[in-house]
N, CA, C and O atoms as a MOPAC input file, in Angstrom:
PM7 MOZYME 1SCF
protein

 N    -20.50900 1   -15.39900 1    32.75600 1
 C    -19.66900 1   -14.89400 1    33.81800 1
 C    -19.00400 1   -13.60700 1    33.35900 1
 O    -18.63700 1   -13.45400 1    32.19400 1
 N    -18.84000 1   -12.57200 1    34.42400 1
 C    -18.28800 1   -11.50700 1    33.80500 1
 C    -17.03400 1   -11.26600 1    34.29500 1
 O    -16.97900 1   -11.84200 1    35.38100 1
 N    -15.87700 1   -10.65200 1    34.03600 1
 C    -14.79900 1   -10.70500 1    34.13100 1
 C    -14.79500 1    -9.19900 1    34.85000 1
 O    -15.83400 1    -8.54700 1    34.73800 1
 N    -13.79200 1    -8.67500 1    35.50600 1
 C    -14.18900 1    -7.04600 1    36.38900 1
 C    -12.65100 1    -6.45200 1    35.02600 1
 O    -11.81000 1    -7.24700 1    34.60500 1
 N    -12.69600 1    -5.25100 1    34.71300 1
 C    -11.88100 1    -4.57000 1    34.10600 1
 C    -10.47000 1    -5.13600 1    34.35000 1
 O     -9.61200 1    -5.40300 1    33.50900 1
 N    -10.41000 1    -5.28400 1    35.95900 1
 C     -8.80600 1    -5.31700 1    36.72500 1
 C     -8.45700 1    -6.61300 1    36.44100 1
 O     -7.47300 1    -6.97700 1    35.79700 1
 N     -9.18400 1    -7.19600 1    36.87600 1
 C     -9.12100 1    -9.02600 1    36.63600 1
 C     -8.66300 1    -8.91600 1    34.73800 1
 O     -7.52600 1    -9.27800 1    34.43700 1
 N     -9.39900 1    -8.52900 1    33.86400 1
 C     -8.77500 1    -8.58900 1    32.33300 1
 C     -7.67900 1    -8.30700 1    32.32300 1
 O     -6.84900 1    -9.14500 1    31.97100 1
 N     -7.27000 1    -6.91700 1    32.73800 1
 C     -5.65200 1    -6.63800 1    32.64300 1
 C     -5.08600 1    -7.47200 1    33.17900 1
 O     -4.09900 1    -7.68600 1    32.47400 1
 N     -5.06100 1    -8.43400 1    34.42500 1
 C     -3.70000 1    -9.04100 1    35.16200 1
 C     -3.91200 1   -10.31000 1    34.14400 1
 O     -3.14300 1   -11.24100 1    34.38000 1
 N     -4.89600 1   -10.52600 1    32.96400 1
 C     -4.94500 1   -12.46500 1    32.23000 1
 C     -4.76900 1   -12.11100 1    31.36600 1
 O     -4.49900 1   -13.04300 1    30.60900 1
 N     -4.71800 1   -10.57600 1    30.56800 1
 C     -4.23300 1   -10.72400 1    29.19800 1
 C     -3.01400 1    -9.52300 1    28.84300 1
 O     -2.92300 1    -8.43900 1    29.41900 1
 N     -2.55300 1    -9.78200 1    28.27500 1
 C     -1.51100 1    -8.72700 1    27.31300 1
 C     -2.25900 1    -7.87100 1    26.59200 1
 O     -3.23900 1    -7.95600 1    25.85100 1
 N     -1.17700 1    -6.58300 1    27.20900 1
 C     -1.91500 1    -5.45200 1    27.00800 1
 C     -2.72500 1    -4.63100 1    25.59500 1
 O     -3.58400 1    -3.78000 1    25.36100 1
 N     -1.40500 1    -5.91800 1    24.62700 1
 C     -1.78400 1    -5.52000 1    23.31600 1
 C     -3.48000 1    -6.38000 1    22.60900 1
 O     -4.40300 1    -6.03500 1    21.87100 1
 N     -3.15200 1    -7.40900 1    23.26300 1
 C     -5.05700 1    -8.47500 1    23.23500 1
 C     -5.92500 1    -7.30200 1    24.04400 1
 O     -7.06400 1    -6.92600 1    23.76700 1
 N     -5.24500 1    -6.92900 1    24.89700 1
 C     -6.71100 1    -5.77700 1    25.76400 1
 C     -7.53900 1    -4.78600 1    24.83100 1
 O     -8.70100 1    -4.40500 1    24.68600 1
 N     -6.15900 1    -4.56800 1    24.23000 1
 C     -6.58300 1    -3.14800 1    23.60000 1
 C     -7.39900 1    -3.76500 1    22.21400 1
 O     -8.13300 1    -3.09300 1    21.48900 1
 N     -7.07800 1    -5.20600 1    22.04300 1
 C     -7.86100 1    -4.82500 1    20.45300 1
 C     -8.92700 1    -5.74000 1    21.03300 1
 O     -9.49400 1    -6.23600 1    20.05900 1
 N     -9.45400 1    -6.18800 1    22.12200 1
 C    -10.52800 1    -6.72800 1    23.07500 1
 C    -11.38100 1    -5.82100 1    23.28000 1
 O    -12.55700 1    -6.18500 1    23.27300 1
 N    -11.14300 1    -4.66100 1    23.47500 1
 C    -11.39300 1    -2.99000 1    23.78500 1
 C    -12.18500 1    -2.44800 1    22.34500 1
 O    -13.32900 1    -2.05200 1    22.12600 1
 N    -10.90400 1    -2.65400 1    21.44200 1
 C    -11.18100 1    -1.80200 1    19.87900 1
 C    -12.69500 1    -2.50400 1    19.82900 1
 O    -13.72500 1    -1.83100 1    19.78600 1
 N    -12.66600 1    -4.04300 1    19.84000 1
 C    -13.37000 1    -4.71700 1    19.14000 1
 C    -14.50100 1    -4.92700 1    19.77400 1
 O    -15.32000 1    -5.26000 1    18.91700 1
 N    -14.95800 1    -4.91100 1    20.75300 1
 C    -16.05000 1    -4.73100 1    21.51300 1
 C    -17.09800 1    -3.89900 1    21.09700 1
 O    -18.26400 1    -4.29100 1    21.05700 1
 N    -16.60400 1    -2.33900 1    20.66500 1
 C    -17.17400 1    -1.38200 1    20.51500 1
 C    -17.37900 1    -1.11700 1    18.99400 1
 O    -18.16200 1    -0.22000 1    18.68000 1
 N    -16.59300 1    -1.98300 1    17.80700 1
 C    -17.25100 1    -2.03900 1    16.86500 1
 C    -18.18000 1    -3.19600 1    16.24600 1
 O    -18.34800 1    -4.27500 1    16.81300 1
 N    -18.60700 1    -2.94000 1    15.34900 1
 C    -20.38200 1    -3.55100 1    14.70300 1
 C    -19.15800 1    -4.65600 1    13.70900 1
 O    -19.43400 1    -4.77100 1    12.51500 1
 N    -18.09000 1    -5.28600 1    14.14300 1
 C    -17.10700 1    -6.57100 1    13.08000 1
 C    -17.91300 1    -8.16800 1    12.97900 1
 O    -18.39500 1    -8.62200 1    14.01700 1
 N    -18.00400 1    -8.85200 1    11.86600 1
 C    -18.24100 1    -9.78800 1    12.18300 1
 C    -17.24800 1   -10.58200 1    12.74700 1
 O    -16.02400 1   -10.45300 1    12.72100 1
 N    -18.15100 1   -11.64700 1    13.39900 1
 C    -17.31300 1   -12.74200 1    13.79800 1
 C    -16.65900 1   -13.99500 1    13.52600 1
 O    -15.92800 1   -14.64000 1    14.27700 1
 N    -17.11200 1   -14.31800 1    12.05500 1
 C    -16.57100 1   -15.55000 1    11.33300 1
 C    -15.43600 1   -15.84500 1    11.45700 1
 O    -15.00100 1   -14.83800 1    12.01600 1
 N    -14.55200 1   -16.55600 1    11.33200 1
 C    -13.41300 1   -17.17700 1    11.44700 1
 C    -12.59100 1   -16.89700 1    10.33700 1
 O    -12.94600 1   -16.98400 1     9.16100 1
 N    -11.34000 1   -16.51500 1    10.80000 1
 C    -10.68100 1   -16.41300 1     9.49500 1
 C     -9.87900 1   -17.29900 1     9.23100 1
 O     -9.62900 1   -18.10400 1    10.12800 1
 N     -9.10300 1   -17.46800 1     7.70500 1
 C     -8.53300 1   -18.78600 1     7.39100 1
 C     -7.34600 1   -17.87600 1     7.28200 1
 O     -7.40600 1   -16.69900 1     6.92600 1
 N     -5.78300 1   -18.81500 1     7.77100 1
 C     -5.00600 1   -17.77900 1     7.72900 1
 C     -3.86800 1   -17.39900 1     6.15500 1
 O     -2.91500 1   -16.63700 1     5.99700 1
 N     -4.76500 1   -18.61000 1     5.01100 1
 C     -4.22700 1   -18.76800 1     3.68300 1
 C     -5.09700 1   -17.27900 1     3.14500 1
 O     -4.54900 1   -16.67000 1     2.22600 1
 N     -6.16800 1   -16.81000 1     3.59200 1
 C     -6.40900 1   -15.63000 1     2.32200 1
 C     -6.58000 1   -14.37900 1     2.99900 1
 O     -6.98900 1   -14.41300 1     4.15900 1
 N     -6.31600 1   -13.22600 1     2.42500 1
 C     -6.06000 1   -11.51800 1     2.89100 1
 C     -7.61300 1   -11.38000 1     2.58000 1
 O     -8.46100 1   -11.76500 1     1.77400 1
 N     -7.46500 1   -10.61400 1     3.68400 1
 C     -8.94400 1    -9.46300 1     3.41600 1
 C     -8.71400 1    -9.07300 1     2.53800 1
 O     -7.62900 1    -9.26100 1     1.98800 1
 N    -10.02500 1    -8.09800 1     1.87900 1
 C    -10.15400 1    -7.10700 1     0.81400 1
 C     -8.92700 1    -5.75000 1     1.35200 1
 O     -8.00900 1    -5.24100 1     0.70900 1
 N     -9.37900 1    -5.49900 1     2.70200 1
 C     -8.83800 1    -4.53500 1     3.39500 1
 C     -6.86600 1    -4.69000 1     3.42000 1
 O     -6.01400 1    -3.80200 1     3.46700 1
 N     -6.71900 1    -6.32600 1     3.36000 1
 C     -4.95300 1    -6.28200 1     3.32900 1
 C     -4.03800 1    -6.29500 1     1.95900 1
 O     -2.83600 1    -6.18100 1     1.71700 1
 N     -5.30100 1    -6.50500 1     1.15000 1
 C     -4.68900 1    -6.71500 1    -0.46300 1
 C     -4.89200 1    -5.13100 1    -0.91800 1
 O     -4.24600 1    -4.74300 1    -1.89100 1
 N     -5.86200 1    -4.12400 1    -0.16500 1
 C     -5.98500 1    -3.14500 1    -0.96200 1
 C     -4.41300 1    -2.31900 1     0.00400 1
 O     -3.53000 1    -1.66200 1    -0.54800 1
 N     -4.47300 1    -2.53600 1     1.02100 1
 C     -3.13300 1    -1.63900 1     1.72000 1
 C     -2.02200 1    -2.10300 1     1.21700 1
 O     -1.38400 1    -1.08000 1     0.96900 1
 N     -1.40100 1    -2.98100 1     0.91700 1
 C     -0.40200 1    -3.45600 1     0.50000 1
 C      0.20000 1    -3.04200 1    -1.18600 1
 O      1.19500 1    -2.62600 1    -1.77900 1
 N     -1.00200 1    -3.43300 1    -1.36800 1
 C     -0.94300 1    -3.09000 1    -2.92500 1
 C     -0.54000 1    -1.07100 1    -3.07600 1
 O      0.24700 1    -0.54900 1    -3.86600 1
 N     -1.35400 1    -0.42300 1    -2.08600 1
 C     -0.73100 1     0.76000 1    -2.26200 1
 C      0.61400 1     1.00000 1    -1.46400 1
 O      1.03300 1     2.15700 1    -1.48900 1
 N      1.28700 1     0.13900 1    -0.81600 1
 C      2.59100 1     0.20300 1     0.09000 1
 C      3.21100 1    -0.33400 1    -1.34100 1
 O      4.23800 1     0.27400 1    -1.64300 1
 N      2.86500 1    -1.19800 1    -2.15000 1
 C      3.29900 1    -1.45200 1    -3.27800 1
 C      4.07800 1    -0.67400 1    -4.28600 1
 O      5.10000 1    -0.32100 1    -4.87400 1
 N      3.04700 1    -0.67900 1    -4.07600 1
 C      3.32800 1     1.45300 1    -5.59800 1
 C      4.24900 1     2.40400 1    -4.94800 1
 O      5.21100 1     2.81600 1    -5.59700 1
 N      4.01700 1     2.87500 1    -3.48800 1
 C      4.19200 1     4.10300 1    -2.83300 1
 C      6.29600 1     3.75900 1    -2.41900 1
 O      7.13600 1     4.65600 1    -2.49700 1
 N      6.60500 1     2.32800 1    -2.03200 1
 C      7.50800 1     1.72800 1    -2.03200 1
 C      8.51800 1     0.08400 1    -3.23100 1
 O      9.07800 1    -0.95900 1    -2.89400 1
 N      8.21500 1     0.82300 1    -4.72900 1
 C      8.82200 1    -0.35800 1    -5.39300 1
 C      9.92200 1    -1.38100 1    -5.20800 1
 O     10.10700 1    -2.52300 1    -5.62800 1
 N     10.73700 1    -0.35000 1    -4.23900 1
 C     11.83800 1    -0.80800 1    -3.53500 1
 C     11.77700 1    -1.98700 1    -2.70700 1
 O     12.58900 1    -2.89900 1    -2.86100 1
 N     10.84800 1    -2.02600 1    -1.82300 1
 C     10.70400 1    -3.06300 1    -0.60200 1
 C     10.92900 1    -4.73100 1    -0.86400 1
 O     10.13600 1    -5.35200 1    -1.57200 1
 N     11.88800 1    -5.27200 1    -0.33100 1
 C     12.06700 1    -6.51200 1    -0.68100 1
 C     11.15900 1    -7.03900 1     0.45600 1
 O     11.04400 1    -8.26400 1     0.47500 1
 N     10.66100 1    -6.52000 1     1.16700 1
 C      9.59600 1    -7.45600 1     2.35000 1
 C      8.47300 1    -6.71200 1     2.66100 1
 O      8.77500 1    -5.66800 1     3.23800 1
 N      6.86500 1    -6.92400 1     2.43000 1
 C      5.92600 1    -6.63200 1     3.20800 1
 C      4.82300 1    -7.76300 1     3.56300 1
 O      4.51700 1    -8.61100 1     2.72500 1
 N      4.44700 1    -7.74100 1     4.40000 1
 C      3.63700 1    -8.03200 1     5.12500 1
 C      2.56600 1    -7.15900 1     5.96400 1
 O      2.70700 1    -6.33300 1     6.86600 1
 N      1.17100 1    -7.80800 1     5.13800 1
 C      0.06300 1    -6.47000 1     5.90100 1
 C     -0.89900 1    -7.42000 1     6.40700 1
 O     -1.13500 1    -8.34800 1     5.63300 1
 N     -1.74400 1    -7.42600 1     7.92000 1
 C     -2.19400 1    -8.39400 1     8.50400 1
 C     -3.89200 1    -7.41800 1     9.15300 1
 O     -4.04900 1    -6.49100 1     9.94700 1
 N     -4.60100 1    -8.02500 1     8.53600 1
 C     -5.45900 1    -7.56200 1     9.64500 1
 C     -5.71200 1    -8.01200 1    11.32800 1
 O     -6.18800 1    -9.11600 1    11.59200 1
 N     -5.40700 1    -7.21200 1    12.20900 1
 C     -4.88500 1    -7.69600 1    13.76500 1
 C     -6.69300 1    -7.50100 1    14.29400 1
 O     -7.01500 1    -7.99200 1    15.37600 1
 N     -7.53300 1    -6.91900 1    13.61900 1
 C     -9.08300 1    -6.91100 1    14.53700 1
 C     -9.84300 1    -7.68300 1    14.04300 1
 O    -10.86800 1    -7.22500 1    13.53900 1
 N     -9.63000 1    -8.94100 1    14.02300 1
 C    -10.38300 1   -10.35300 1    13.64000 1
 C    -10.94600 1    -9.97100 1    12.14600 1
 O    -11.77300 1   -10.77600 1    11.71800 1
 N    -10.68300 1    -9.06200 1    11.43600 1
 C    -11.19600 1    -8.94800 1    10.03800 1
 C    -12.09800 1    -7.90000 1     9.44200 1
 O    -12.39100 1    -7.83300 1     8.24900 1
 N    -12.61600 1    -6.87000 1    10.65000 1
 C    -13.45300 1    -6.09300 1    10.57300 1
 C    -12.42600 1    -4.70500 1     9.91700 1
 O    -12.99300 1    -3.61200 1     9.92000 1
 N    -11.42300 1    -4.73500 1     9.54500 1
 C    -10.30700 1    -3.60100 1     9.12100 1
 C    -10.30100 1    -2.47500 1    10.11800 1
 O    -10.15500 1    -1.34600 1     9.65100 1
 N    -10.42300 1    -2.59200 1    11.29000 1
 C    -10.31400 1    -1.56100 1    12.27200 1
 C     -8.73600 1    -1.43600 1    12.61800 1
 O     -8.19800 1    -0.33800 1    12.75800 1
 N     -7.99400 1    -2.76000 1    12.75400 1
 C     -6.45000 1    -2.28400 1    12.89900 1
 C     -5.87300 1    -3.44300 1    12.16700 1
 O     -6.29900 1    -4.58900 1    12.02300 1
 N     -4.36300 1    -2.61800 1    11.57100 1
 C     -3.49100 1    -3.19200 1    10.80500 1
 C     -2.02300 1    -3.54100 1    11.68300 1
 O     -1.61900 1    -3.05100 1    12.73800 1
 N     -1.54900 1    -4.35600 1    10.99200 1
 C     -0.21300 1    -4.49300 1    11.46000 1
 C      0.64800 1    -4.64900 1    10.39600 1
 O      0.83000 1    -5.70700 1     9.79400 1
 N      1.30200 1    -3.34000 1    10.11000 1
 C      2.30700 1    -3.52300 1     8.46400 1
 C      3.57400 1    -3.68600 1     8.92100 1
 O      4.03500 1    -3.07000 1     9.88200 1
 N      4.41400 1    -4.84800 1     7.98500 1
 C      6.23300 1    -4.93700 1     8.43500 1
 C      6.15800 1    -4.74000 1     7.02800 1
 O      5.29900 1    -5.09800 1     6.22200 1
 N      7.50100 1    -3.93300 1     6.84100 1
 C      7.97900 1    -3.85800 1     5.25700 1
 C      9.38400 1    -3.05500 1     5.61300 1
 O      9.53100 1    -2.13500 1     6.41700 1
 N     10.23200 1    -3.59900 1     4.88400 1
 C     11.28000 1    -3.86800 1     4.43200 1
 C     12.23400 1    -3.02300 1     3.34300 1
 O     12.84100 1    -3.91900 1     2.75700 1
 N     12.54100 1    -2.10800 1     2.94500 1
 C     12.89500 1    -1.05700 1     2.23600 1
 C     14.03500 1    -0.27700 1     1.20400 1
 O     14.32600 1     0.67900 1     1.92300 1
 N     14.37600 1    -0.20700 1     0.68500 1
 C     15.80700 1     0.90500 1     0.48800 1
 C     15.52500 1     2.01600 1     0.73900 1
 O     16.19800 1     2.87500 1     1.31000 1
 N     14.10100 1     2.08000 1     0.15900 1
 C     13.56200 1     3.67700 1     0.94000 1
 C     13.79300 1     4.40600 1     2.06800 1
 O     13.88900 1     5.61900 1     2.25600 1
 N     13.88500 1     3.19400 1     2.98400 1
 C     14.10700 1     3.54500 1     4.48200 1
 C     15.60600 1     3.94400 1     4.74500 1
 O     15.81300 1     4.41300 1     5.86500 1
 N     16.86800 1     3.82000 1     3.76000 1
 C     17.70300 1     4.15800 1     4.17500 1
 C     18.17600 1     5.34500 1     4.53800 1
 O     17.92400 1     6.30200 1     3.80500 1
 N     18.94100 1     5.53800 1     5.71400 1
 C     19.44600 1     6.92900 1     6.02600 1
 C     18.31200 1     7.81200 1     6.60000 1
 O     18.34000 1     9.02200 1     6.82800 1
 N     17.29800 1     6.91700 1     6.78200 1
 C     15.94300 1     7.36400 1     7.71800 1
 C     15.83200 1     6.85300 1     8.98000 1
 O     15.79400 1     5.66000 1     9.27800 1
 N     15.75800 1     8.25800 1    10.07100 1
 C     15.34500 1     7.43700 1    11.42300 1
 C     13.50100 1     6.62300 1    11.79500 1
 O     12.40400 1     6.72600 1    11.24600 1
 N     13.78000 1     6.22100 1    12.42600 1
 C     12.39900 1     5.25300 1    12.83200 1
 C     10.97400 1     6.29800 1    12.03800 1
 O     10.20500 1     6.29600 1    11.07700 1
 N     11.34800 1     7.08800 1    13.24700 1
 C      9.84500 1     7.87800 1    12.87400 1
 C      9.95900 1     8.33000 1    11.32300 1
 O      8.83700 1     8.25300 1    10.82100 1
 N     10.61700 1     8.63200 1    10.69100 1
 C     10.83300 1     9.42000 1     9.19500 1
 C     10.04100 1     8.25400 1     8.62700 1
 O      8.94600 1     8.58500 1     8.17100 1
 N     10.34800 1     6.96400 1     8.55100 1
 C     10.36200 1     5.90300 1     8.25400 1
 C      8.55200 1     5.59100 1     7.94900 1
 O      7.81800 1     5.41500 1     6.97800 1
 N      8.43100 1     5.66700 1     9.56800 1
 C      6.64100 1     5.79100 1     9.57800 1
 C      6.39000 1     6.69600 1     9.29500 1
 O      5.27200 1     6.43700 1     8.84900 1
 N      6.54900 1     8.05500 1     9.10700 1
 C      5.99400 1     8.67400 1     8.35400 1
 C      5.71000 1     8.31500 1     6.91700 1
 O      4.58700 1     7.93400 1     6.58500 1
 N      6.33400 1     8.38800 1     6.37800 1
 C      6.35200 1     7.95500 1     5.12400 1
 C      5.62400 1     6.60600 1     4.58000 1
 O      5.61500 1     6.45900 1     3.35800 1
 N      4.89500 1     5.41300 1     5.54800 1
 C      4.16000 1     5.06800 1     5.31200 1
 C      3.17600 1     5.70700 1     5.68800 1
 O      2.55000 1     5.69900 1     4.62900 1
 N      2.52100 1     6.28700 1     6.41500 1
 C      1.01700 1     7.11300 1     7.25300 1
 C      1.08800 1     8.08500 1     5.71300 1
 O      0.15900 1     8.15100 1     4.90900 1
 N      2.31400 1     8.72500 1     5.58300 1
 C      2.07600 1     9.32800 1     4.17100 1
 C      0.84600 1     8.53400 1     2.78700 1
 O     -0.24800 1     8.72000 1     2.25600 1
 N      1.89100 1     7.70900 1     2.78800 1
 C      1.14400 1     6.27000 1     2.02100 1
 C     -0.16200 1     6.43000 1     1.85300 1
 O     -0.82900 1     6.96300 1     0.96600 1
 N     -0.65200 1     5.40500 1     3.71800 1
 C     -2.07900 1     5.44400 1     3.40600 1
 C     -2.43200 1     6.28300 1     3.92800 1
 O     -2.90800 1     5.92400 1     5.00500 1
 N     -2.51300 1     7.89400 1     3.69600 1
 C     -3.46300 1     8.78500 1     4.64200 1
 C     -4.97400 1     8.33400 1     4.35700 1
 O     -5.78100 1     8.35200 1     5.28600 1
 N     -5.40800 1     7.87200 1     2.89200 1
 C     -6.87500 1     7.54300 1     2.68900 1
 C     -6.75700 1     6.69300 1     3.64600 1
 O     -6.95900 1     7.23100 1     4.73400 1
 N     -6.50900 1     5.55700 1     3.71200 1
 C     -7.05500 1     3.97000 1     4.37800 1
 C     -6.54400 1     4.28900 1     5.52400 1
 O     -6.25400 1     3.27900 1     6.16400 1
 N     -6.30500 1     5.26800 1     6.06400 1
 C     -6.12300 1     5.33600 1     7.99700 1
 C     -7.39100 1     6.32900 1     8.46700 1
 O     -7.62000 1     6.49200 1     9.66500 1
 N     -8.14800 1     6.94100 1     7.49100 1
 C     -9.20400 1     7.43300 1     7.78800 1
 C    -10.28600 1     6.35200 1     8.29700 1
 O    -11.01800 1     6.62800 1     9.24800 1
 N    -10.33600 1     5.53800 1     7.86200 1
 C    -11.37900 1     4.66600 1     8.34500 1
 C    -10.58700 1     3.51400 1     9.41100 1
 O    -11.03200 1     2.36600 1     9.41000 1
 N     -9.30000 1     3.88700 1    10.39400 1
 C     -8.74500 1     2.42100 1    10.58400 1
 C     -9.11600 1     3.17200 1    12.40600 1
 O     -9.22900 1     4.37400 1    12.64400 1
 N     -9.20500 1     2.30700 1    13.18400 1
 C     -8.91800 1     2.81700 1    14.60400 1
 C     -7.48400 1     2.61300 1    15.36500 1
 O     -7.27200 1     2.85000 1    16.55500 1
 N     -6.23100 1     1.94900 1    14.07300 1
 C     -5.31900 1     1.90000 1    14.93600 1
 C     -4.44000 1     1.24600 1    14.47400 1
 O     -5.01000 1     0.21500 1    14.11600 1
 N     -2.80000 1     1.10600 1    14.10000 1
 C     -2.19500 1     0.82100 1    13.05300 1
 C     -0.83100 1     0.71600 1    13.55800 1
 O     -0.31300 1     1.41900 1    14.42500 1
 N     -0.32900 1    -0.22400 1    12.92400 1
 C      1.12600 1    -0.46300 1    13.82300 1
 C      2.16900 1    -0.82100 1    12.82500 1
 O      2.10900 1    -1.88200 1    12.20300 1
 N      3.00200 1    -0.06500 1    12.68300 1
 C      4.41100 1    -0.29600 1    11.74300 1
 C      5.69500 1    -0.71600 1    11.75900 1
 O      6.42500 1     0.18100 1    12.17900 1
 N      6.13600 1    -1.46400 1    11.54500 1
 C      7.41300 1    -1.99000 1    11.74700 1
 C      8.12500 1    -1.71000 1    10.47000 1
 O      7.61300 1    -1.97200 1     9.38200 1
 N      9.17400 1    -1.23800 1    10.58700 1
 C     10.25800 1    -0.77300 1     9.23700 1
 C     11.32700 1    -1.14600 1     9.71700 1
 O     11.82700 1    -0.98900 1    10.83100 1
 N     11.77600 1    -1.83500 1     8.48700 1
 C     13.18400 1    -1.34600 1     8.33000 1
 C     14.01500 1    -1.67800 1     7.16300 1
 O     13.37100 1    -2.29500 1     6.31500 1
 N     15.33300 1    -1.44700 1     6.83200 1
 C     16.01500 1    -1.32600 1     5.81900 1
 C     16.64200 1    -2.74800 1     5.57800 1
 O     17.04000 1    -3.39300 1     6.54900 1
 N     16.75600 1    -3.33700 1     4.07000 1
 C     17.64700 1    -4.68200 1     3.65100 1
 C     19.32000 1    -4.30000 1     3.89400 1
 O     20.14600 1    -3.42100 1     3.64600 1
 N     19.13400 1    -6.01900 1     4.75800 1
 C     20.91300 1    -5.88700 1     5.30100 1
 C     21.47100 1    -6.11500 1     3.97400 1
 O     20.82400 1    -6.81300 1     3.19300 1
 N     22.31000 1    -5.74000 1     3.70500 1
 C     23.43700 1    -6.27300 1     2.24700 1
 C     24.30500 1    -7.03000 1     2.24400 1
 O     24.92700 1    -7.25200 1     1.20500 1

């Protein structure tokens, strides 16, 4: 059965559309993931959010396109971030990974600074 474009948008959230969308059009497998172990792709980003931020008392890096590393979803946590507005903030990760966003189709950051 096929679903019409319009009909998808009014049954799913816009953010499932879009990586319904991403993922369609790339060559990802489909195996199942277990949600105890990181891709190759979340241990290698992290590990350089690692280095690039020693500071961070919180990260979390998720692959959001069923595993194929097309999009990320990074939260991390900072001192770095202090006295930085939002965007400064993401910058400074996109700084990070400029390598590993060359190959990503799409990447989403959440920052912010430890309450004291």
């Amino acid at each position: 059965m096929f679903i019409t474009e319009n009909r998808l948008r009014s049954t799913m959230s816009f953010s499932s559309l879009l990586r319904c969308k991403t993922l369609l059009s790339l060559p990802c497998r489909t195996a199942s993931r277990r949600f105890s172990t990181q891709t190759d792709g979340e241990v290698r980003i992290a590990k350089v959010l690692k280095e690039k931020f020693p500071l961070a008392t919180s990260l979390k890096v998720v692959d959001i396109s069923g595993g194929c590393g097309a999009m990320y979803e990074i939260h991390i946590e900072s001192d770095e971030f202090r006295g930085k507005r939002t965007v400064q903030q993401h910058q400074l990760v996109n700084q990070a990974l400029k390598e590993e966003i060359k190959g990503m189709h799409g990447l989403r950051i959440f920052t912010d600074v430890p309450r004291k």
